[in-house]
Residue frames as qw, qx, qy, qz and C-alpha x, y, z in Angstrom:
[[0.085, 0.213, -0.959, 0.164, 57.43, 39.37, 150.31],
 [0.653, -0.110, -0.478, -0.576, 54.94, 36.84, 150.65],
 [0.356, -0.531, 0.656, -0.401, 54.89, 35.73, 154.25],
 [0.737, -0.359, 0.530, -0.216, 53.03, 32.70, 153.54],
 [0.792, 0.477, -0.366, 0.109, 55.59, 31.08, 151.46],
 [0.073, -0.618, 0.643, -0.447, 57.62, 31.44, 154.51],
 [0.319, -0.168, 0.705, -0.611, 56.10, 29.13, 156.70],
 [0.615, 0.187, -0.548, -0.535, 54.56, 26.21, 154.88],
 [0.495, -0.373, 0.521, -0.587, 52.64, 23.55, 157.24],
 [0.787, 0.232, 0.571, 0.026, 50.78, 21.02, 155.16],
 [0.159, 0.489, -0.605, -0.608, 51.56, 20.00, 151.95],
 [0.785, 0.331, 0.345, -0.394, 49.26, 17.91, 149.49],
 [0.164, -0.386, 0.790, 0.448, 50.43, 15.55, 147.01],
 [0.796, 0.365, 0.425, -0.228, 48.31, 14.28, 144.28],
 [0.071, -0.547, 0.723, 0.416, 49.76, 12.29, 140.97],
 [0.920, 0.210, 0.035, -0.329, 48.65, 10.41, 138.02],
 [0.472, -0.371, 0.799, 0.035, 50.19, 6.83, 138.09],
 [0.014, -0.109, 0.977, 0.183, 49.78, 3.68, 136.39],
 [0.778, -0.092, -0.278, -0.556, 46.40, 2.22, 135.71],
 [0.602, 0.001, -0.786, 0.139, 46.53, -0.34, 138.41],
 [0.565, -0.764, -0.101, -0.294, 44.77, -0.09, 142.18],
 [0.867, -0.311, 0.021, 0.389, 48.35, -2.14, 143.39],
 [0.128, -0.891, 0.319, 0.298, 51.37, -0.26, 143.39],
 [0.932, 0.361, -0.004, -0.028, 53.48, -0.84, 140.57],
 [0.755, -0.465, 0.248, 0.390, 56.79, -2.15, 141.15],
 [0.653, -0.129, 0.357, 0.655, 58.81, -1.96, 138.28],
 [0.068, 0.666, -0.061, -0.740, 59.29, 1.31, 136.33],
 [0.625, 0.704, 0.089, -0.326, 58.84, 1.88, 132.54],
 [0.463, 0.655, -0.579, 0.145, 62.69, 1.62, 132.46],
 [0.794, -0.405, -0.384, 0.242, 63.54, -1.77, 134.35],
 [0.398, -0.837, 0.374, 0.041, 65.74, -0.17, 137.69],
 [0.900, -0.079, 0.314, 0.291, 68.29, -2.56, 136.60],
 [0.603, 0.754, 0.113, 0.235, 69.26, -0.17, 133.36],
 [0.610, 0.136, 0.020, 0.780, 72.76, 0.99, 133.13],
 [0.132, 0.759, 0.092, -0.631, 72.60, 5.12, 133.24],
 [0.683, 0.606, 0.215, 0.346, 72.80, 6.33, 130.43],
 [0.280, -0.037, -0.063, 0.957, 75.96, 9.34, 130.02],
 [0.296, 0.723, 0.445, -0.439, 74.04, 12.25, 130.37],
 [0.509, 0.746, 0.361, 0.233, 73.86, 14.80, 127.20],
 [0.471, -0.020, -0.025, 0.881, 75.92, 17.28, 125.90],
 [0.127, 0.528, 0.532, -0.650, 74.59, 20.48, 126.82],
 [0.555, 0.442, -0.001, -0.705, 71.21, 21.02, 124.77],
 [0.329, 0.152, -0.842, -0.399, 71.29, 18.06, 123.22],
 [0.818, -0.143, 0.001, -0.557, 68.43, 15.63, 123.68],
 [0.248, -0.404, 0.879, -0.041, 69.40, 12.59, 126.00],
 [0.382, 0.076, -0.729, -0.564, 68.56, 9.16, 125.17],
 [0.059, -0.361, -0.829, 0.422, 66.59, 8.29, 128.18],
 [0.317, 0.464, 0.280, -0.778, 64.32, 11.58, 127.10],
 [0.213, 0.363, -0.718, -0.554, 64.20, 9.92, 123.97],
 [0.157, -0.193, -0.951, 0.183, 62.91, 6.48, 125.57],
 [0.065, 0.323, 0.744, -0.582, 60.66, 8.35, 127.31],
 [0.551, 0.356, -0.197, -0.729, 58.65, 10.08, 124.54],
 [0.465, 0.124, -0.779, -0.403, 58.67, 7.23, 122.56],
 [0.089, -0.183, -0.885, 0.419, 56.99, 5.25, 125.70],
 [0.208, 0.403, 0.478, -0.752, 54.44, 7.79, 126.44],
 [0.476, 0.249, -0.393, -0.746, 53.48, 7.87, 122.42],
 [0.306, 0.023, -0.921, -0.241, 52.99, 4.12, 122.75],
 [0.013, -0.321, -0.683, 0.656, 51.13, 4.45, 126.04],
 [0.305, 0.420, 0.448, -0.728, 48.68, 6.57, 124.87],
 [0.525, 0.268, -0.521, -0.617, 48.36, 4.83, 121.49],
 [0.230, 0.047, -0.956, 0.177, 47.46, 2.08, 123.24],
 [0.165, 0.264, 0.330, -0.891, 45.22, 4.07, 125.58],
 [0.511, 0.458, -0.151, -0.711, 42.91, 5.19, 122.86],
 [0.404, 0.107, -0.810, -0.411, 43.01, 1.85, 120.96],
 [0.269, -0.114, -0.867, 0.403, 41.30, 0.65, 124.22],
 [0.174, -0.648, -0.633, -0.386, 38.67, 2.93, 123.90],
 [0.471, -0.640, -0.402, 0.456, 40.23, 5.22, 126.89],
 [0.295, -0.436, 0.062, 0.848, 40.85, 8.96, 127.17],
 [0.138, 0.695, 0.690, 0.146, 37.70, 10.05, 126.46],
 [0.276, -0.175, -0.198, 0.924, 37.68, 13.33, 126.13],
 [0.390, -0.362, -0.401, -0.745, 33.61, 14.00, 125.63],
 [0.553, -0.087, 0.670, -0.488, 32.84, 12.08, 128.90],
 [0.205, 0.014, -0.965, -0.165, 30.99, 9.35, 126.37],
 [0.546, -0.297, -0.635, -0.460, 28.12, 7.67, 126.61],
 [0.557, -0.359, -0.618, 0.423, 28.37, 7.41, 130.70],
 [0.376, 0.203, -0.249, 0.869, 28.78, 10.89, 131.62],
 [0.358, -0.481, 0.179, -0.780, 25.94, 11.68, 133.07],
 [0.737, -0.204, -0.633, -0.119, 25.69, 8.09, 134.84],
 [0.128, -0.171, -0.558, 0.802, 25.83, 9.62, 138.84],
 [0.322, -0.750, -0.544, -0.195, 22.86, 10.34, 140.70],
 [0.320, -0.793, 0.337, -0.393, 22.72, 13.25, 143.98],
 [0.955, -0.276, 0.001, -0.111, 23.85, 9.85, 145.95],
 [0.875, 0.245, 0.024, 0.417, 26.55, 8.81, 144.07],
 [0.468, 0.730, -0.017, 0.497, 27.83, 12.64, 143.50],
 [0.513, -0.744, 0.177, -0.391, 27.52, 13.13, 147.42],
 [0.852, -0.488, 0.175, 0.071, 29.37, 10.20, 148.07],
 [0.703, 0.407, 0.024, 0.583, 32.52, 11.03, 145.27],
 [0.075, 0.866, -0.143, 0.473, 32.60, 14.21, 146.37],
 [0.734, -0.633, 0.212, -0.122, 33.80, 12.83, 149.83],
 [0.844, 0.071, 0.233, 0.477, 36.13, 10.29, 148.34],
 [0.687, 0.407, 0.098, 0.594, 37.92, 12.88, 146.55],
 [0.196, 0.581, -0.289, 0.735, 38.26, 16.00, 148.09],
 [0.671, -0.590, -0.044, -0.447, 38.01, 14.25, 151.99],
 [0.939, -0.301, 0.154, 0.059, 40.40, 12.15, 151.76],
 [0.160, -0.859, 0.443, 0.200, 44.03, 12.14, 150.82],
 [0.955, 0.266, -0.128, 0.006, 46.10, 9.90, 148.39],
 [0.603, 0.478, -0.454, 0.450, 49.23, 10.62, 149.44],
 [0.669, -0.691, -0.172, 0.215, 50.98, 10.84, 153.48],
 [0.287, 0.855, -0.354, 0.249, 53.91, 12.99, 154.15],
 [0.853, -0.429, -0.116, 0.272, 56.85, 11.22, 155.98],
 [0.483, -0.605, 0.333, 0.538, 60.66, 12.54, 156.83],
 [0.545, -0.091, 0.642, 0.532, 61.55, 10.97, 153.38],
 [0.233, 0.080, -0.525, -0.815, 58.91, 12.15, 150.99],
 [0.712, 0.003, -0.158, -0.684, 55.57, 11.15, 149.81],
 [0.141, -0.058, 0.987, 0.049, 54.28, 7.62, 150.14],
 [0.403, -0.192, -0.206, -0.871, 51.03, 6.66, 148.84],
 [0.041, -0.224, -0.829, 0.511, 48.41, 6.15, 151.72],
 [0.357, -0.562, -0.545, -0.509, 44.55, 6.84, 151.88],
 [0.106, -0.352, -0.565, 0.739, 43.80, 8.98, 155.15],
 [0.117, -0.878, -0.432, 0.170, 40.78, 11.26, 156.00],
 [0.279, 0.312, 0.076, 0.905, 41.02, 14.77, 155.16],
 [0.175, 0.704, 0.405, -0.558, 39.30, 18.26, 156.13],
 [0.561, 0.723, 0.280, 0.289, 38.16, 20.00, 153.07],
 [0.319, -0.509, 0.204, 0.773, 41.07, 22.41, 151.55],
 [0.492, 0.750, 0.285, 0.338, 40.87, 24.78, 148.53],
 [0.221, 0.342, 0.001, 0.913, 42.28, 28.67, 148.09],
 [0.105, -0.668, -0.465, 0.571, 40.89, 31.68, 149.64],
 [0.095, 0.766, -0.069, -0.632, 42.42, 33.84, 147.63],
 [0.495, 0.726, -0.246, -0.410, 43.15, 34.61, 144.18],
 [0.811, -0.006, 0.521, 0.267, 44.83, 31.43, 142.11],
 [0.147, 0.892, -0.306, -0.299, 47.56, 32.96, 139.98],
 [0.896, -0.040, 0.441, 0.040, 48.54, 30.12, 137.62],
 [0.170, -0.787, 0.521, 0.283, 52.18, 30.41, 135.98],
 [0.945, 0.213, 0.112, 0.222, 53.49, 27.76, 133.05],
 [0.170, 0.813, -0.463, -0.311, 57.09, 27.48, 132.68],
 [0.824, 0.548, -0.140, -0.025, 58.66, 25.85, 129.84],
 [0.450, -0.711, 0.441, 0.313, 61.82, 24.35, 129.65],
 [0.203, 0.561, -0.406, -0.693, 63.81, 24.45, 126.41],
 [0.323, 0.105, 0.919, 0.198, 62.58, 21.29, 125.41],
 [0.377, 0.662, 0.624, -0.174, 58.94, 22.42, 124.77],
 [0.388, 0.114, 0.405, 0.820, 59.10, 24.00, 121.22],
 [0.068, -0.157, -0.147, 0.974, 57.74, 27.20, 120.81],
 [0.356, -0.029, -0.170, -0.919, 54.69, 26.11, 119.20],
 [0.520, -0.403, -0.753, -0.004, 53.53, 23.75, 121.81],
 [0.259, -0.208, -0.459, 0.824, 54.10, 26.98, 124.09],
 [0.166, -0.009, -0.330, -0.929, 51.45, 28.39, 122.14],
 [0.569, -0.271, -0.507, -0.589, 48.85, 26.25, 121.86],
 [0.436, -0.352, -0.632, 0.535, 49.68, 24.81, 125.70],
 [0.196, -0.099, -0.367, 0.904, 48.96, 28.46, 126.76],
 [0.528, -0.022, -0.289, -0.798, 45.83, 29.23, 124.85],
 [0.543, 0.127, -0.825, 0.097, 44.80, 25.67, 126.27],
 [0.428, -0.273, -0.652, 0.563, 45.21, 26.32, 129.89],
 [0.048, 0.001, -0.284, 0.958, 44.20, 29.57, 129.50],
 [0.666, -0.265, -0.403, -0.569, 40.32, 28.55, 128.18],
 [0.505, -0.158, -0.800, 0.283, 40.98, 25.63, 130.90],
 [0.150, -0.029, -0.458, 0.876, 41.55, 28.26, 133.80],
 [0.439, -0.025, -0.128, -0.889, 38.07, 30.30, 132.32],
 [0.621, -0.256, -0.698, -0.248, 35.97, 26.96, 132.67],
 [0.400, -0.213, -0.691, 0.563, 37.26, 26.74, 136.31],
 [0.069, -0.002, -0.168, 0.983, 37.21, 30.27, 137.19],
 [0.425, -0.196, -0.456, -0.757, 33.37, 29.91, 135.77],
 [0.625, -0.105, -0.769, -0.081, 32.87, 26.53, 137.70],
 [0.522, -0.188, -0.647, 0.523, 33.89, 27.88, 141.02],
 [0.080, -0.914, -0.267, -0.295, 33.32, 31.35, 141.18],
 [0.386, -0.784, 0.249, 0.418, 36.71, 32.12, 142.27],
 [0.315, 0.924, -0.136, -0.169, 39.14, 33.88, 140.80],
 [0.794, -0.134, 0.507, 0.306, 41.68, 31.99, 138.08],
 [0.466, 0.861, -0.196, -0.055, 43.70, 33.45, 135.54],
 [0.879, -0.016, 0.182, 0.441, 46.88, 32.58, 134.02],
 [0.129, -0.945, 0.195, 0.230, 49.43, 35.15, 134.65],
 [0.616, 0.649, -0.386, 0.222, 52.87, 35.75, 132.84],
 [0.315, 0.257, -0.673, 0.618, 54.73, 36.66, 136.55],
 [0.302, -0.353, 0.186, -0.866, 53.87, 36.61, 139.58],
 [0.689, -0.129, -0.638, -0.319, 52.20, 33.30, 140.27],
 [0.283, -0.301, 0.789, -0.455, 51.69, 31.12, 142.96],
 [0.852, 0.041, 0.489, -0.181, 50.52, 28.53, 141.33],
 [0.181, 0.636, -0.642, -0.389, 53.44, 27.30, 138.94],
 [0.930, 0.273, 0.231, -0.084, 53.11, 24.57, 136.45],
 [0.222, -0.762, 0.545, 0.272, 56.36, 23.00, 135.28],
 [0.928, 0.359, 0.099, -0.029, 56.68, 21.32, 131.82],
 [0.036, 0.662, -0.742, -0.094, 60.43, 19.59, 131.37],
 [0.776, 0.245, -0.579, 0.043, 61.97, 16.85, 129.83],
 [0.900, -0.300, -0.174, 0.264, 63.98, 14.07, 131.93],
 [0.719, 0.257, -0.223, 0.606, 66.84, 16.04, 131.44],
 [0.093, -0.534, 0.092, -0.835, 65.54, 19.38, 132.49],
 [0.615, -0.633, -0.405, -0.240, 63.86, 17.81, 135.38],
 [0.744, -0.088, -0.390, 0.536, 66.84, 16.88, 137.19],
 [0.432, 0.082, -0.045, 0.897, 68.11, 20.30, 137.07],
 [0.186, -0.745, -0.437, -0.468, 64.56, 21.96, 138.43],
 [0.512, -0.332, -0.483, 0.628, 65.99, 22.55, 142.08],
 [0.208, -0.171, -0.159, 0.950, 67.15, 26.06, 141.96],
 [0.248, -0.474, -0.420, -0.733, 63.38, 27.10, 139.41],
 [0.452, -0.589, -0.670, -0.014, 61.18, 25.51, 142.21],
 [0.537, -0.303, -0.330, 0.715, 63.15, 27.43, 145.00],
 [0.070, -0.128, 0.043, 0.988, 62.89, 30.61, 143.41],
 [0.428, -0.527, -0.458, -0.574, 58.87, 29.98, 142.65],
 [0.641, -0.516, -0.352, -0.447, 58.42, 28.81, 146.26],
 [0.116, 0.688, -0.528, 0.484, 60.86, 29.96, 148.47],
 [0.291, -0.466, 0.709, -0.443, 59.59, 27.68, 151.51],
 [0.940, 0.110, -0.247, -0.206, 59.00, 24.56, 149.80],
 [0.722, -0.480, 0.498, 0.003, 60.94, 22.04, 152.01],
 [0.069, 0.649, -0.701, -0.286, 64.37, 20.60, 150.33],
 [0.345, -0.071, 0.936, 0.014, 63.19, 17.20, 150.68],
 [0.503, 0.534, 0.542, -0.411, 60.35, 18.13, 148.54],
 [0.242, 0.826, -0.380, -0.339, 62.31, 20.12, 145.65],
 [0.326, -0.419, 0.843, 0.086, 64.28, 16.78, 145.74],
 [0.570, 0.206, 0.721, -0.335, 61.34, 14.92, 145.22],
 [0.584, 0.726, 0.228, -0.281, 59.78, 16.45, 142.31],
 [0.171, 0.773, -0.569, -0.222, 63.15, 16.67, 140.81],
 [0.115, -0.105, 0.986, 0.060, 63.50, 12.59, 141.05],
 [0.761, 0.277, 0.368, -0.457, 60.08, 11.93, 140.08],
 [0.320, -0.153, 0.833, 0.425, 60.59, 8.59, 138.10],
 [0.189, -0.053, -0.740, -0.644, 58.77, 7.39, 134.70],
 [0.134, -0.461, -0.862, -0.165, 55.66, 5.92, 136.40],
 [0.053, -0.643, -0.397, 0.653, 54.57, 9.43, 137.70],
 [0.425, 0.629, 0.508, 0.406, 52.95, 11.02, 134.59],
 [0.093, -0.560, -0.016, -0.823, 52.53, 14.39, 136.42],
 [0.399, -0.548, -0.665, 0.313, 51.78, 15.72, 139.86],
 [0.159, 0.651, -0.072, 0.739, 51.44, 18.59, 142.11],
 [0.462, -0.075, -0.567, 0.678, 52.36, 19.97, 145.45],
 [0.008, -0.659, -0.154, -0.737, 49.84, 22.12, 147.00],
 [0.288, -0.016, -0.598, 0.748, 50.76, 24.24, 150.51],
 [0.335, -0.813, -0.331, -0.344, 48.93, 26.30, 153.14],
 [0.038, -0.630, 0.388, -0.672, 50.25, 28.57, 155.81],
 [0.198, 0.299, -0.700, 0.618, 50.38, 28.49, 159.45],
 [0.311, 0.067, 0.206, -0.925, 47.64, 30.51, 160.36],
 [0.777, 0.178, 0.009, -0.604, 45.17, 28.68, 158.14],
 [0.587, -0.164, 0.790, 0.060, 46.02, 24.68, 157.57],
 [0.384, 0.366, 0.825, 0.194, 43.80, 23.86, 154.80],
 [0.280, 0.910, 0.098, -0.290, 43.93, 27.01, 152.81],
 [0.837, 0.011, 0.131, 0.531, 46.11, 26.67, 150.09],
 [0.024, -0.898, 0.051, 0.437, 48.38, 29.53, 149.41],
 [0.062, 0.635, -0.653, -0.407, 50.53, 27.91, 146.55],
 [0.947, 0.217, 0.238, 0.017, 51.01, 24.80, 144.46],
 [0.008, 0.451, -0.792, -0.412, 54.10, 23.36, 142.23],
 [0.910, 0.276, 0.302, -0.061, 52.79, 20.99, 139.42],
 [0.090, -0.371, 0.807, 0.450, 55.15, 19.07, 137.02],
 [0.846, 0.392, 0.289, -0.218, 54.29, 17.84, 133.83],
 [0.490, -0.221, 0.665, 0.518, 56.61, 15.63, 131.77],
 [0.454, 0.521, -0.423, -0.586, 57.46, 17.45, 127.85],
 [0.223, -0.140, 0.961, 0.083, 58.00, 14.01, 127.10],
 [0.365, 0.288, 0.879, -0.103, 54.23, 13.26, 126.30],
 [0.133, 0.335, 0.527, 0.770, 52.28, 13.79, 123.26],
 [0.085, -0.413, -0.290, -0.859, 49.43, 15.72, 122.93],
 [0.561, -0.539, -0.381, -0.499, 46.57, 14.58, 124.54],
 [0.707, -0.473, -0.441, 0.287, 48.21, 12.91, 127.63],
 [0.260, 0.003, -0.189, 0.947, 50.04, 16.60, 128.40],
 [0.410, -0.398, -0.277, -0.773, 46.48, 18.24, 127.93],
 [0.727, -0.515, -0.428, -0.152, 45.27, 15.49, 130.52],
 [0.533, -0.311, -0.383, 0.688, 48.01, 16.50, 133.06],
 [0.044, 0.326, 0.306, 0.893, 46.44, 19.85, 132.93],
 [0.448, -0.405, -0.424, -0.674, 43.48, 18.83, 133.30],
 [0.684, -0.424, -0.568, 0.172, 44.07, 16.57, 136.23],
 [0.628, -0.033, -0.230, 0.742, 46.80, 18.44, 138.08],
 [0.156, -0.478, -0.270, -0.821, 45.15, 21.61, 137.52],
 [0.621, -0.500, -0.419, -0.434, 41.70, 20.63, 139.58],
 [0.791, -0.432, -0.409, 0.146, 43.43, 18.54, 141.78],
 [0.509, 0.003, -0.293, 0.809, 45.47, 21.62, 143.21],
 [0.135, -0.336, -0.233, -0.903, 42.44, 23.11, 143.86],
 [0.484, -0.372, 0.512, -0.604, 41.45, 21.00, 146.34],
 [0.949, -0.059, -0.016, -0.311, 40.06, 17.94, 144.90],
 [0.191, 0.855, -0.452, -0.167, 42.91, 15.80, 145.82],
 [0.552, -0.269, 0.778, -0.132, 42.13, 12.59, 145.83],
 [0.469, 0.166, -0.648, -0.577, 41.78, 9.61, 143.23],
 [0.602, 0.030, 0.720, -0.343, 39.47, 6.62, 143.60],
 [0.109, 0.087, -0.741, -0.657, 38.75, 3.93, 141.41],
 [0.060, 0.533, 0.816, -0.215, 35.05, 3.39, 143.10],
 [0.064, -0.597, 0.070, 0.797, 35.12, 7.36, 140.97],
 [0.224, 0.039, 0.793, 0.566, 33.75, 7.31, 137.78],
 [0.576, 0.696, 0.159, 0.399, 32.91, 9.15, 135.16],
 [0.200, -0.975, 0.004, 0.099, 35.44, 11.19, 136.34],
 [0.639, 0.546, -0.392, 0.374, 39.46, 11.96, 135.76],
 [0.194, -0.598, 0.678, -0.381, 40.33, 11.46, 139.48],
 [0.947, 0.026, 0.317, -0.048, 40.23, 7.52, 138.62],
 [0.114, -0.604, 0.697, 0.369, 43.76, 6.01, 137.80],
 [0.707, 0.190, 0.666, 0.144, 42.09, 4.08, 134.94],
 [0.059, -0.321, 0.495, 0.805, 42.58, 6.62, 132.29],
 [0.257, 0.563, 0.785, 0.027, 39.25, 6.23, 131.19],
 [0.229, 0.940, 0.239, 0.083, 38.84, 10.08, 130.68],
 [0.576, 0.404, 0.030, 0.710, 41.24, 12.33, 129.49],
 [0.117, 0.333, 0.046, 0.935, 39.67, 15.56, 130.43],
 [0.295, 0.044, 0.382, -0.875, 37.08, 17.34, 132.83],
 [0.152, -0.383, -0.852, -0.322, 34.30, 15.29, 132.81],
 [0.425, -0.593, -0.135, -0.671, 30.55, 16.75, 133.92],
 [0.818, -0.488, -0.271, 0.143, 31.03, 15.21, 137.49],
 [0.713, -0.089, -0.160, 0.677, 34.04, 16.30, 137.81],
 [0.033, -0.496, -0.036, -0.867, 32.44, 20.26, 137.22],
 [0.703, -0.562, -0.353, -0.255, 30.18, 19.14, 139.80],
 [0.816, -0.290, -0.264, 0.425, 32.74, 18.51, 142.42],
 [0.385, -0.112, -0.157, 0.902, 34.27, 21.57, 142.12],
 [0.257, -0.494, 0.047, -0.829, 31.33, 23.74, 142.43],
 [0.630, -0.542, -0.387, -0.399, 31.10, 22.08, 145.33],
 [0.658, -0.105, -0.322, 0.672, 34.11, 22.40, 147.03],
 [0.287, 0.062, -0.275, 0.916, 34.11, 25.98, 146.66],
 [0.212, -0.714, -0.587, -0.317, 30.24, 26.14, 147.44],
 [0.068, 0.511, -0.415, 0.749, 30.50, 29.03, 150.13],
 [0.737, -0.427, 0.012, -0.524, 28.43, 26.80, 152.52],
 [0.898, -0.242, -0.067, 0.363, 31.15, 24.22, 153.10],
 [0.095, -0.930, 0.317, -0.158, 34.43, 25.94, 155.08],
 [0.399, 0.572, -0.645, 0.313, 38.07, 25.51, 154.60],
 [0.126, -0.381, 0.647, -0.648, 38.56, 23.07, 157.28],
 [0.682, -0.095, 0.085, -0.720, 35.75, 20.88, 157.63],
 [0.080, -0.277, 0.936, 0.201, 36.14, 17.43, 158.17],
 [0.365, -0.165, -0.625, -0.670, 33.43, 15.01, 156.55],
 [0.205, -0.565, -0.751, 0.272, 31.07, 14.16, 159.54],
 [0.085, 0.630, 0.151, -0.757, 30.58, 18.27, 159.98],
 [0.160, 0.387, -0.437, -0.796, 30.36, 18.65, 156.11],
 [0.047, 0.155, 0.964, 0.213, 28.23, 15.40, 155.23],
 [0.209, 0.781, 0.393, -0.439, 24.63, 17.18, 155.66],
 [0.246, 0.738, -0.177, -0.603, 25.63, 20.22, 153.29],
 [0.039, 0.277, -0.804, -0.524, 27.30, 18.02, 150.98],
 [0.355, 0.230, 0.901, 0.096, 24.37, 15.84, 150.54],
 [0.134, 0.809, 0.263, -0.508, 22.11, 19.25, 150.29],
 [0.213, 0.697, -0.313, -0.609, 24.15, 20.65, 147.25],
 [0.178, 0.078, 0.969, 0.154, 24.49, 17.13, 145.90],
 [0.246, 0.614, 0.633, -0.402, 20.43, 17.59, 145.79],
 [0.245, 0.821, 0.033, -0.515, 20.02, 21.11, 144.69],
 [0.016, 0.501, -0.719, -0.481, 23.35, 20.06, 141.47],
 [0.248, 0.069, -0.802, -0.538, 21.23, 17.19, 140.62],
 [0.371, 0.015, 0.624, -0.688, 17.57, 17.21, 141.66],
 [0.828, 0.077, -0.276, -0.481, 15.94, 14.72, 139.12],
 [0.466, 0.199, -0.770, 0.388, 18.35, 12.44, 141.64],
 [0.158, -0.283, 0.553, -0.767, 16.91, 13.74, 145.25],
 [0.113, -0.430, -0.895, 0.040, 14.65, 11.45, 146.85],
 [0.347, -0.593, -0.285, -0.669, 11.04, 13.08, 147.05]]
């Protein structure tokens, strides 16, 4: 038994959304829509149907727009020590989401810095939607992904068959519904109203993830749940990876004042950009500690800021 699944204190939410800084009111599918019946079992409904076809248009759109870069582009090294010192705050200081009774809402608050301690044991399951040779090339994928981190941070990431405790969940609309009992049995003390949550995530949530921490230590995670919707094509599933991934690692915040970077809801990059490696060897630099809030951490950060890019450091 894993005690601290038992006894889950904070919880982090982070989620790619819409391109827009304003919340966006009306869903992909107006709220207004009839249900649809659901499906007979295995059968592909027609709302999961809608919803591929959406997300192919979305991200043929995307890309006609010159977005979802996935080289970083001609910007990517545009961030001085300055700039990287002051993202690095914005994103893994601060918080995009609040927890309330009901569920998530999304609010900007101060943070202390959170990451792992310990080992990050990252789990994909499939649900029968995902055909057997997107399970392939999704696994080989994540599993080079993981090695980049694992490289980036100097802590230990691997992608494990069992055993996880960091579980990544690719389903359709249909299979979402019906995630309740999976979650439960990945993360025994993940709060019902949460399981709920992720199980109603609607159309304008591309992908998220949930990441906990024990009693004992607040801001140590000890788990995560991410969802990513089969529904999308290639690249935009690869980018929920990529985001979802990181950001359950601590960075867990987006900004759009962020940039070259994939914790900016403009879809501008697909994938890990060089900033964005930057940020996370600096989260888990071993000179900033679990816990730190950004007046106590704002010195060191500026320091590794420096030392990560010193044709930036003032003389």
């Amino acid at each position: 038994m894993r005690a601290a699944f038992l006894l889950p204190v904070a919880l982090t939410l982070a989620a790619c959304q819409p391109m827009s800084p304003e919340p966006v009111e009306p869903s992909p599918i107006p709220k207004t829509r009839p249900a649809r019946p659901p499906a007979p079992s295995g059968a592909v409904s027609a709302e999961s149907r809608d919803a591929r076809a959406f997300y192919a248009n979305l991200q043929g759109r995307l890309l006609s727009q010159g977005l979802l870069k996935r080289d970083g582009g001609p910007d990517a090294e545009t961030f001085d020590a300055a700039q990287l010192a002051r993202n690095f705050e914005r994103i893994a200081l601060f918080s995009e989401y609040a927890e309330t009774e009901t569920g998530f809402v999304p609010r900007q608050s101060r943070a202390q810095l959170r990451r792992w301690e310990g080992p990050v044991r990252v789990e994909l399951h499939f649900g029968p939607s995902v055909p057997e040779a997107t399970r392939r090339t999704d696994r080989v994928r994540v599993q080079s992904y993981l090695e980049r981190l694992a490289r980036l941070t100097d802590h230990p990431i691997d992608l494990v068959e069992t055993g996880g405790n960091f579980h990544v969940f690719v389903a359709s609309v249909d299979e979402q519904r019906a995630l309740g009992p999976a979650i439960a049995a990945a993360e025994p003390g993940l709060a019902r109203t949460t399981i709920r949550e992720i199980a109603r995530l609607d159309w304008t949530t591309y992908c998220a993830v949930y990441a906990s921490s024990a009693s004992e230590r607040p801001n140590a995670y000890v788990s995560a749940i991410a969802f990513v919707r089969s529904e999308h094509p290639d690249l935009f599933r690869q980018s929920c990876y990529h985001e979802e991934i990181a950001q359950g690692l601590g960075l867990a915040n987006d900004s759009f004042d962020v940039n070259p970077s994939i914790f900016n809801d403009d879809e501008e990059y697909a994938l890990l950009t060089r900033q964005d490696e930057l940020l996370l060897r600096m989260l888990y630099d071993p000179r900033l500690e679990v816990g730190m809030a950004a007046e106590e951490a704002r010195p060191l950060i500026r320091r590794i800021a420096a030392e990560l890019r010193p044709e930036d450091a003032p003389v």
